[in-house]
VEXDREN-2710 file (C-alpha; in Angstrom, 1 decimal):
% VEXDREN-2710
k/r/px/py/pz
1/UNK/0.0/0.0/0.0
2/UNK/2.0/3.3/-1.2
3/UNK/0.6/6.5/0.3
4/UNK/2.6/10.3/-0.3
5/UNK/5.4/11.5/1.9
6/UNK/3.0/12.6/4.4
7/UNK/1.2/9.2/4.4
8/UNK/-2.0/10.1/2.7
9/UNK/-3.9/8.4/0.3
10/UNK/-2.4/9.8/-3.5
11/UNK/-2.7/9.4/-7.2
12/UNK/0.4/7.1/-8.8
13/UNK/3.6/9.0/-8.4
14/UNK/7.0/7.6/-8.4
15/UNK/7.7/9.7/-5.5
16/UNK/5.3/7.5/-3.2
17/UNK/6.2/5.5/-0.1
18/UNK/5.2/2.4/1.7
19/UNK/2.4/3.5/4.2
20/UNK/3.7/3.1/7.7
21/UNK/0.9/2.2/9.7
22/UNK/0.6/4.3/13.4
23/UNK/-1.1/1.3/15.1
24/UNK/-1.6/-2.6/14.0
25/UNK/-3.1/-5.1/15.9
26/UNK/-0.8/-7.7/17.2
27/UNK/-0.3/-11.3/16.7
28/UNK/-0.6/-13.5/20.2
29/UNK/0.5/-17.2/20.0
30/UNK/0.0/-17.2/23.9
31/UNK/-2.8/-19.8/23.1
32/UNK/-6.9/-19.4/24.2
33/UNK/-9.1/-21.3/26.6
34/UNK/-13.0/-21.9/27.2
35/UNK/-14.8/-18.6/28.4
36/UNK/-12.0/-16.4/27.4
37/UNK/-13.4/-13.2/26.4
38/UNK/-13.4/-12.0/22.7
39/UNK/-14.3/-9.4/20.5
40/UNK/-14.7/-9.3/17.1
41/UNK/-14.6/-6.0/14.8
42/UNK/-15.5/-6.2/11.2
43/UNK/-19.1/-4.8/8.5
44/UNK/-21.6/-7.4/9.2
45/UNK/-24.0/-7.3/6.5
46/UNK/-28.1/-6.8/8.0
47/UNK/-29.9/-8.3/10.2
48/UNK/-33.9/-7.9/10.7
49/UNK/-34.8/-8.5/14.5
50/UNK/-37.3/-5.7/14.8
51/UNK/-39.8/-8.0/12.6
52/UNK/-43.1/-8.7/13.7
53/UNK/-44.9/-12.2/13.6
54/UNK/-46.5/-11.6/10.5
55/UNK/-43.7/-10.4/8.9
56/UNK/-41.2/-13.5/10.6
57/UNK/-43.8/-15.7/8.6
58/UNK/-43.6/-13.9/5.6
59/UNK/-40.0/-14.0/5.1
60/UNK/-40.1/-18.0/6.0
61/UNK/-43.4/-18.4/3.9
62/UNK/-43.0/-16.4/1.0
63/UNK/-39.7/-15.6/0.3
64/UNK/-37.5/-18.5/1.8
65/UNK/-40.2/-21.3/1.2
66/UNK/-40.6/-20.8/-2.7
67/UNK/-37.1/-20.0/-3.3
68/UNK/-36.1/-23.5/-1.0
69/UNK/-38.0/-25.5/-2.9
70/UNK/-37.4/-24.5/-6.2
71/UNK/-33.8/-24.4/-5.5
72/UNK/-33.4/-27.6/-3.6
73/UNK/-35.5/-29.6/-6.3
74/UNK/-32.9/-28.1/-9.1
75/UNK/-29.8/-29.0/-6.8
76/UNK/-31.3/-33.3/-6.9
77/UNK/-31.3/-32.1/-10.7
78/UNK/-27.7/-31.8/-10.5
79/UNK/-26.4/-34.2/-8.3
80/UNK/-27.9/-36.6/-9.7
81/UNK/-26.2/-35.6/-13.1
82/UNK/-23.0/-34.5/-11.7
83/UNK/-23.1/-38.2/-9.7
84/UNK/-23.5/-40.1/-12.6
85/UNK/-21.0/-38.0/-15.0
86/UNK/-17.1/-37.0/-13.5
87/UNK/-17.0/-33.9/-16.4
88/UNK/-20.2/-32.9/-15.4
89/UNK/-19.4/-32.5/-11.7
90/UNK/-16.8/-30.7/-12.7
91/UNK/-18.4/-28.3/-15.1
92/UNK/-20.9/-27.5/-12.3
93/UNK/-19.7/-27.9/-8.6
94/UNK/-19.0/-24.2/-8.3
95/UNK/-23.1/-23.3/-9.5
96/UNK/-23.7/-26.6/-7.2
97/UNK/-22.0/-25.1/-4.3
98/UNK/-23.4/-21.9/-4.4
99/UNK/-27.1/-22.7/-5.2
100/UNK/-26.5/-25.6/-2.2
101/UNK/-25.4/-22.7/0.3
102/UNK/-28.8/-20.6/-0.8
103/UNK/-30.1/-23.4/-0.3
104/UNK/-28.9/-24.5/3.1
105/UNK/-29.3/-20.8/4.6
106/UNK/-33.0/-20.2/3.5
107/UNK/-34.1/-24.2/4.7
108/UNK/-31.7/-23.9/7.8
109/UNK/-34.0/-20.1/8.8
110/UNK/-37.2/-21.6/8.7
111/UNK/-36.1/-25.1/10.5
112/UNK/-34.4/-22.7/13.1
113/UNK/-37.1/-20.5/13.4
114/UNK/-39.7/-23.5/14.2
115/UNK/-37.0/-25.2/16.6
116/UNK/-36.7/-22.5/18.5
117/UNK/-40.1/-21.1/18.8
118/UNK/-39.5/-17.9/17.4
119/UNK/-42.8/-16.9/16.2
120/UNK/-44.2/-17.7/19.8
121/UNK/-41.4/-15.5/21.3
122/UNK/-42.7/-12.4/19.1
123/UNK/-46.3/-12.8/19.9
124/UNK/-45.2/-12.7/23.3
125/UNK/-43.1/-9.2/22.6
126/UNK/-46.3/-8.2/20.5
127/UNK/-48.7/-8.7/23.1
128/UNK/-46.4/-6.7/26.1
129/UNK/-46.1/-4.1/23.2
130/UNK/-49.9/-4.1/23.1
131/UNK/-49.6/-3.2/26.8
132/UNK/-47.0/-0.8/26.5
133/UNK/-48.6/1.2/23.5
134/UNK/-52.1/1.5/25.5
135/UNK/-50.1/2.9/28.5
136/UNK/-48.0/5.0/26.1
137/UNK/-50.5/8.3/25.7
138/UNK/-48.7/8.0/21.6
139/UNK/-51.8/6.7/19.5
140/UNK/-49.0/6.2/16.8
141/UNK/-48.5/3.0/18.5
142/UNK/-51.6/1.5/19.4
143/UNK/-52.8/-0.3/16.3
144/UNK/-49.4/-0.4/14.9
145/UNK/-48.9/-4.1/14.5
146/UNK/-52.9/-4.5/12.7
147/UNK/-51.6/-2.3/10.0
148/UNK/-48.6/-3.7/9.7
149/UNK/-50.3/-7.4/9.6
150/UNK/-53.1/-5.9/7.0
151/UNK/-49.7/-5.0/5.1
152/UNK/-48.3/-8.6/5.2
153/UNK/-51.5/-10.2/4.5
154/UNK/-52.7/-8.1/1.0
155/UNK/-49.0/-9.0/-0.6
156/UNK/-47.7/-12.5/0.8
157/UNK/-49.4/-14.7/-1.8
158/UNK/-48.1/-12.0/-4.5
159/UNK/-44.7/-12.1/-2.8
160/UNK/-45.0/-15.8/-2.9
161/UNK/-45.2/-16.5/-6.7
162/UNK/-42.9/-13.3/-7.2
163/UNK/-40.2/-15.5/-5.4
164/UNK/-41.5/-18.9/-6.9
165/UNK/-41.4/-17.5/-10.6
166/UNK/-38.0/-16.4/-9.9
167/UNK/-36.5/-19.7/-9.2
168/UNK/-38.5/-21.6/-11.8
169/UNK/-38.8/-19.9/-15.0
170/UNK/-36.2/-17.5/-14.0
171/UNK/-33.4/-20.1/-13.5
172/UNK/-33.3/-20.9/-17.5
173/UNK/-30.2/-20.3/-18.8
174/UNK/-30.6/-20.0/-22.5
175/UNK/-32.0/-16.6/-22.9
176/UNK/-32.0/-14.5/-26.2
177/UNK/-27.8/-12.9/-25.7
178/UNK/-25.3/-14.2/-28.1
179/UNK/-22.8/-14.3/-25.4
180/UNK/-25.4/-16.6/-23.0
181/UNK/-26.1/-19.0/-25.6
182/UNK/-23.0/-19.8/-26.7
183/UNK/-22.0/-21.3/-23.0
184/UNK/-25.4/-23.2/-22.5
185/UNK/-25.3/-26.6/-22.0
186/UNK/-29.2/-26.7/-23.7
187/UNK/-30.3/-30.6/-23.1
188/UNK/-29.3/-29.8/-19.3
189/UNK/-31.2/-26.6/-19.4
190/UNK/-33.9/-28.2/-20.8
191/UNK/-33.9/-30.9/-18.7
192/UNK/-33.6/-28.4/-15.6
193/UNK/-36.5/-26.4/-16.9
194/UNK/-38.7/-29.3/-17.7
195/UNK/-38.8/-30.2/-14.0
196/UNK/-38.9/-26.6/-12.8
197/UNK/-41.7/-25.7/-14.6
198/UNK/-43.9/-28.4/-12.7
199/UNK/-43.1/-27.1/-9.4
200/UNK/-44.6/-23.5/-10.4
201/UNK/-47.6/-25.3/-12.0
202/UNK/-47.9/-27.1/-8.3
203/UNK/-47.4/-24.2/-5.6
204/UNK/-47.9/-20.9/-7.3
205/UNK/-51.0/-19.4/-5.6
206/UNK/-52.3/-16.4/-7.5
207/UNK/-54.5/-16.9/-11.3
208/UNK/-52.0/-14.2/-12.3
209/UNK/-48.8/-16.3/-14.6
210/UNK/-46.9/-15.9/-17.8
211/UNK/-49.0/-16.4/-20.8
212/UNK/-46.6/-19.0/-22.5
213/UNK/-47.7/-21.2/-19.4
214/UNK/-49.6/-24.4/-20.8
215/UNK/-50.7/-27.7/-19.4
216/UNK/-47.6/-29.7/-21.6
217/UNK/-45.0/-27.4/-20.0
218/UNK/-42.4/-29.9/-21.2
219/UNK/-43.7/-30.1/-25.4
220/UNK/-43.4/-25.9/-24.9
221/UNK/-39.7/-25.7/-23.6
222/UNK/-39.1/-28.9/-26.7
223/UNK/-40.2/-26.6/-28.8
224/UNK/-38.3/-23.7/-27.8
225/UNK/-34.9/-25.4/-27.6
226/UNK/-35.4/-27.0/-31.0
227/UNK/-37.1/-24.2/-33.0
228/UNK/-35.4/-21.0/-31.5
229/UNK/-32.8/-19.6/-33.7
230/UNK/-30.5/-18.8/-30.8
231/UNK/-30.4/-23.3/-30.6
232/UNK/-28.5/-23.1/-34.2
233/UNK/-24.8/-21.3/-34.2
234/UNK/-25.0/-21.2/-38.4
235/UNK/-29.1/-19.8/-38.2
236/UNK/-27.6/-17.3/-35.7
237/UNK/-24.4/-16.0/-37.2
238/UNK/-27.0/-15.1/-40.2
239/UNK/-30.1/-14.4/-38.9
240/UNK/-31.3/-10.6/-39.1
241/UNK/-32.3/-8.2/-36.2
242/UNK/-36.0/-8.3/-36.9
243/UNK/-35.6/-12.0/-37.5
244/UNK/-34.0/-12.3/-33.8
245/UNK/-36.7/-10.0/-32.2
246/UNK/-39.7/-12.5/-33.6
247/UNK/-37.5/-15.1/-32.2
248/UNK/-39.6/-18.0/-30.5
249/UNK/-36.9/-17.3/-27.2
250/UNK/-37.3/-13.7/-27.3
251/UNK/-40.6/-13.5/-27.5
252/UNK/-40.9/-16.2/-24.3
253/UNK/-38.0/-13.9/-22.6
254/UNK/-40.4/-11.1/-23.4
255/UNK/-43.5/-13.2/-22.2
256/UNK/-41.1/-14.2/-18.4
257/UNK/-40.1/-10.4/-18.0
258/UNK/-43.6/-9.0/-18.3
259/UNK/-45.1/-11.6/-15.9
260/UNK/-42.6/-10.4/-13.2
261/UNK/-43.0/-6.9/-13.4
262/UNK/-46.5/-7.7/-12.6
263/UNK/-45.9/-8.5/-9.3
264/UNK/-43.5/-5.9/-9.0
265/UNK/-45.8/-2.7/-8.3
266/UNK/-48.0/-4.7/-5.3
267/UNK/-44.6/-5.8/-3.7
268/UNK/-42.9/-2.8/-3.9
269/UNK/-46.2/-0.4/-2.2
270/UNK/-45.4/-3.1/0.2
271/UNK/-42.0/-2.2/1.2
272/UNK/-42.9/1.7/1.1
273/UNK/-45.5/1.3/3.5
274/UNK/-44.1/-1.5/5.7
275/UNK/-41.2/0.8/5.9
276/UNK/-43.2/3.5/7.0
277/UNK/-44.9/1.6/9.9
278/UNK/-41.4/-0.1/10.9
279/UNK/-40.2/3.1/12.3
280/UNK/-42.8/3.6/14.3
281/UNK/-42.8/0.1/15.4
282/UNK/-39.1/0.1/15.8
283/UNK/-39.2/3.4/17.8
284/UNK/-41.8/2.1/20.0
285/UNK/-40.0/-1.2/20.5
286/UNK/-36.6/1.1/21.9
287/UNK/-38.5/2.9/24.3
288/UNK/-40.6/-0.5/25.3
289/UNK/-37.2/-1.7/26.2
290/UNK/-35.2/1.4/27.5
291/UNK/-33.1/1.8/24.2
292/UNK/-31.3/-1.2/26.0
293/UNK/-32.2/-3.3/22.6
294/UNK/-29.1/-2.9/20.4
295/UNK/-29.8/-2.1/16.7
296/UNK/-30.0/-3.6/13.7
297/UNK/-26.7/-4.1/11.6
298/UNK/-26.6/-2.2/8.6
299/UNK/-23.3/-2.9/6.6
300/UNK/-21.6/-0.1/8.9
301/UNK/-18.5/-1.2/11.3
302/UNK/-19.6/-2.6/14.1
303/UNK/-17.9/-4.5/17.5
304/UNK/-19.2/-7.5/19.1
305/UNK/-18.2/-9.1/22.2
306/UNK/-18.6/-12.5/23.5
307/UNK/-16.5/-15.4/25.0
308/UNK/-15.0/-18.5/23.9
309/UNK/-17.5/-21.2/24.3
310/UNK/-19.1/-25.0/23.0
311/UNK/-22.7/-25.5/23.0
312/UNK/-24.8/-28.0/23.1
313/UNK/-28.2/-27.9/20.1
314/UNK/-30.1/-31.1/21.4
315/UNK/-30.0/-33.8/24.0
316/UNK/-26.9/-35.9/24.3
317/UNK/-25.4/-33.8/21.6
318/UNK/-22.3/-31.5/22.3
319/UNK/-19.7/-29.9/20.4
320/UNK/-16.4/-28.9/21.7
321/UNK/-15.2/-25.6/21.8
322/UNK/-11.7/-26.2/19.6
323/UNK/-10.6/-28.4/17.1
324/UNK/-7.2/-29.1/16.2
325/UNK/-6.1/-30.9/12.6
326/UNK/-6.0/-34.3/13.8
327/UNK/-10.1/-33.6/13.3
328/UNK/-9.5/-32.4/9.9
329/UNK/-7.9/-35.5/9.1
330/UNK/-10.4/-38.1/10.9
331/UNK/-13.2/-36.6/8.4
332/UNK/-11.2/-36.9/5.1
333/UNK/-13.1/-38.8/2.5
334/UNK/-11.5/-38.8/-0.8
335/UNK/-14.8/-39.6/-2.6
336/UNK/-16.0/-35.7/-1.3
337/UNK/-13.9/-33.2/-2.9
338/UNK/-15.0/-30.8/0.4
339/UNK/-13.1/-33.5/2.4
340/UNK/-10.2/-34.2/0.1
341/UNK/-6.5/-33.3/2.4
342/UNK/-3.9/-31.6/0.5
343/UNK/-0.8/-34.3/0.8
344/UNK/1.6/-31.7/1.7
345/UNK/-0.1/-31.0/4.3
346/UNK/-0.4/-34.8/5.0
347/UNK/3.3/-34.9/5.2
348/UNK/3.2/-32.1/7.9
349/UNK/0.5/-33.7/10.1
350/UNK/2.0/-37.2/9.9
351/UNK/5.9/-35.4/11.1
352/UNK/3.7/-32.8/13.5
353/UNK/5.8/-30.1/12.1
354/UNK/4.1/-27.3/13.2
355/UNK/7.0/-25.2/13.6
356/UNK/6.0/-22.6/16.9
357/UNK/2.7/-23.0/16.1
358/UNK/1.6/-26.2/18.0
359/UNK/-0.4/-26.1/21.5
360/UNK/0.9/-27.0/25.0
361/UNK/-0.1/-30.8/24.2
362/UNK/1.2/-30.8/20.6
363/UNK/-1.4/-30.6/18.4
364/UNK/-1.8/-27.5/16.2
365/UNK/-5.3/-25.7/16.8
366/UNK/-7.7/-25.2/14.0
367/UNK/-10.9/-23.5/15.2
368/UNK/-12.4/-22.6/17.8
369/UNK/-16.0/-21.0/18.7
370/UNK/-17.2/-17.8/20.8
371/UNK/-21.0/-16.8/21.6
372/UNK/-19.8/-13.3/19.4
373/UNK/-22.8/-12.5/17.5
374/UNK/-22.2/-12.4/13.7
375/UNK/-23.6/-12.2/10.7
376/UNK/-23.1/-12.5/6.8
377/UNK/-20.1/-9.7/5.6
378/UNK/-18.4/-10.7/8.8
379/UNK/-16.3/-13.4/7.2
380/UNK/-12.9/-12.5/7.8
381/UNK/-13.4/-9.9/10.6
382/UNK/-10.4/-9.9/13.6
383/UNK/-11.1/-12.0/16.4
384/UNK/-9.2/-10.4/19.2
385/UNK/-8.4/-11.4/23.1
386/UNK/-8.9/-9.4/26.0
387/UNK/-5.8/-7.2/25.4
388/UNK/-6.5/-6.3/21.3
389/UNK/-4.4/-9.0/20.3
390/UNK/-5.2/-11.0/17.0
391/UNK/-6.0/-14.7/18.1
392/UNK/-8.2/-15.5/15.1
393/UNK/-10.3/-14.4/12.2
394/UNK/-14.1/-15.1/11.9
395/UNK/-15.0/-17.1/8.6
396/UNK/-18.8/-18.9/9.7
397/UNK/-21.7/-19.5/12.0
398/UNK/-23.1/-22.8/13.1
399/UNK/-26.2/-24.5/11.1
400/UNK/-28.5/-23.7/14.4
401/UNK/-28.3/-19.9/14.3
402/UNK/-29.2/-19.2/10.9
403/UNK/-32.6/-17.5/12.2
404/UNK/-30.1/-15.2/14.1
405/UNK/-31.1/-12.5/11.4
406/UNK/-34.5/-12.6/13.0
407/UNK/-33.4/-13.0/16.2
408/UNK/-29.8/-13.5/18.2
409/UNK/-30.3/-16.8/20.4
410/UNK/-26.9/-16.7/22.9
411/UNK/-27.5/-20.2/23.8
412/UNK/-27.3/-21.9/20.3
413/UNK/-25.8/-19.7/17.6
414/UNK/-21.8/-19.5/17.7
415/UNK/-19.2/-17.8/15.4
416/UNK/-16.6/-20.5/14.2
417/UNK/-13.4/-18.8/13.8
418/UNK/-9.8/-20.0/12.2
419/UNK/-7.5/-19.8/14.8
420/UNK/-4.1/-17.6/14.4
421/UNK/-1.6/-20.5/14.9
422/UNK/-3.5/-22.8/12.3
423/UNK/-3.1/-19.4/10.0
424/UNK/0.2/-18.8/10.6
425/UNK/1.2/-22.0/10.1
426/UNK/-0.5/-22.2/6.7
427/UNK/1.5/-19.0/6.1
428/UNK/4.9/-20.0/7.1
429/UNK/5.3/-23.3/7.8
430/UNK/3.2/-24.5/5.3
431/UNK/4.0/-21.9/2.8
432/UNK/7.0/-21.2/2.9
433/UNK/6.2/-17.3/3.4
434/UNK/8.1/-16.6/6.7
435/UNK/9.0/-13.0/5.0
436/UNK/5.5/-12.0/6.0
437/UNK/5.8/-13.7/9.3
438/UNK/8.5/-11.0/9.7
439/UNK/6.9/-7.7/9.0
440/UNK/3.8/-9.1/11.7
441/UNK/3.9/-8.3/15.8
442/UNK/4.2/-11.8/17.5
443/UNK/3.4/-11.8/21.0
444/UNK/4.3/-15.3/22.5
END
């Protein structure tokens, strides 16, 4: 990072100078143990924990739900495909990964949100809210939450098949764009939209759908894929502009896009007046509890503070509060590339040479969890001891706090962090990059 001679932030110049930083945070290796306190500081991204009931069970119902299924019925698609075919898992474990962590985050809210009561908790908040506005003298509050349920009920079945035709009809691939086409694989695509078109025939809830929907969804998309001219490279490379616009594809492209902005109008009066209400829900809600409540995140900086602990989700279930990489090794399964062990690092684990980096009983730690409160964005933020001192880096939560957008639950959700010796060891050790081992402040 090159700054000018007076360490500000300048345009290229050959005069520029390495930025000497006037505080870093330093490196401890003085190792961690259960309820240590920690702190993490990083830019979470939001978090929505002002909700009401209503709107809890839309976001489950009407946004999660639709997307879930559609998405988890197109990720069986795949697997079953990438399973049976070694190119095609390789062609698509990146879109297979990332649809799968959608996925997982969307099903893993609404399981969390049943498991631990949540929508019980805020009828409970609404009804002392209730209690508080009536006692309030502010009128503003007394039938704040019927309007804001009226709200929730007139859009979530619109909201619904907004969501649904998204994920269905949305997730084609081959669209009318030269540079799309050309990377399509189209019998998958077709395949994929064959059976995604039957789950919006199934679940969508309004009478109000694209007009190229049919009852022989799967004869339609043959047609399209075999008649389009965007299906033939040679009827392409020739084929006119007005010739491409009458196109079978554009015209259904044409046919998706107008369906969508349909909805568009009813959901977004939605969030204009919802967002209206909110403040004067939220407001109330601070005062309800003496502004001791702490805000929603909202992408800015933020610090959270917590201690080093295990937890335990269900009976006779616990997890430990560190791992070391004798664990990473114990779950290797070559037949899962998320499991597969680097054989350098192999080599390292079966010597133990962990350089410095090792704990007091010679294993080198890996992870460890805190109560810290988190969110997405926070990957990467610094995890630091009591005394500011760099003893991790935050990268993940655990499955059982993925409601914690809704709603932060101290006893089950937990921040998995990587700890600073397994980093460091990656980094030099591992590596081979003690050079930037040297320019860090190691406290041992």
């Amino acid at each position: 990072i090159y700054a000018d001679a007076k360490g500000q932030p300048a345009a290229y110049s050959k005069n520029n100078q390495p930025l000497e930083c006037k505080k870093w945070l330093p490196v401890s290796l003085k190792g961690i143990g259960e309820n240590d306190y920690t702190m993490i500081m990083g830019f979470p991204g939001r978090t929505s924990r002002y909700l009401t009931a209503s709107q809890v069970r839309l976001r489950t119902e009407s946004i999660n739900e639709p997307i879930n299924l559609a998405g988890d019925a197109e990720l069986r698609f795949m697997k079953a495909l990438m399973d049976s075919d070694k190119d095609m898992a390789l062609k698509y474990a990146n879109d297979y990964m990332g649809l799968g962590n959608m996925v997982k985050n969307f099903g893993g809210m609404n399981a969390s949100v049943r498991s631990t009561g949540l929508l019980n908790i805020k009828a409970e908040e609404e009804k002392r809210f209730r209690a508080f506005a009536a006692q309030s003298g502010k009128p503003e509050y007394v039938h704040i939450i019927d309007r804001m349920d009226s709200l929730v009920a007139a859009v979530k079945d619109t909201l619904h098949d907004y969501n649904l035709l998204r994920f269905t009809f949305g997730a084609q691939d081959f669209k009318n764009d030269r540079n799309t086409v050309a990377t399509v694989d189209k019998a998958y695509d077709l395949g994929k939209m064959k059976l995604l078109s039957g789950y919006w025939t199934k679940y969508h809830k309004l009478a109000l759908q694209p007009e190229f929907v049919q009852k022989d969804m799967g004869a339609y998309f043959d047609a399209l894929y075999q008649n389009s001219l965007f299906a033939d490279s040679a009827k392409l490379k020739n084929a006119t502009a007005e010739a491409l616009g009458n196109d079978i594809l554009a015209t259904h492209w044409a046919t998706y896009r107008k369906a969508l902005s349909a909805y568009q109008p009813a959901v977004e009066r939605y969030e204009k007046k919802v967002a209206e209400l909110n403040r004067i829900y939220v407001r109330g809600l601070c005062e309800m509890y003496d502004w001791t409540k702490s805000p929603d995140a909202n992408s800015t900086l933020r610090m959270t503070y917590g201690h080093i602990k295990g937890y335990a989700p269900r009976d006779a279930v616990r997890f430990d509060w560190k791992t070391t990489l004798r664990g990473m090794f114990e779950k290797e399964n070559p037949a899962d590339p998320d499991y597969v062990v680097d054989e350098k690092l192999r080599q390292h684990y079966l010597t133990k040479n962990y350089g410095q980096y090792a704990n007091v009983e010679g294993e080198l730690p890996t992870c460890f969890l805190s109560n810290n409160d988190i969110t997405g964005g926070n990957s990467g933020s610094a995890v630091l001891n009591a005394r500011g001192e760099l003893i991790g880096l935050a990268f993940d939560g655990n499955i059982e706090s993925l409601s914690s957008d809704l709603r932060f639950n101290p006893t089950l959700q937990r921040c998995i962090n990587a700890d600073i010796r397994y980093i460091l060891f990656v980094i030099d050790t591992y590596g081979g990059s003690k050079y930037l081992i040297d320019e860090m402040e190691i406290r041992k």
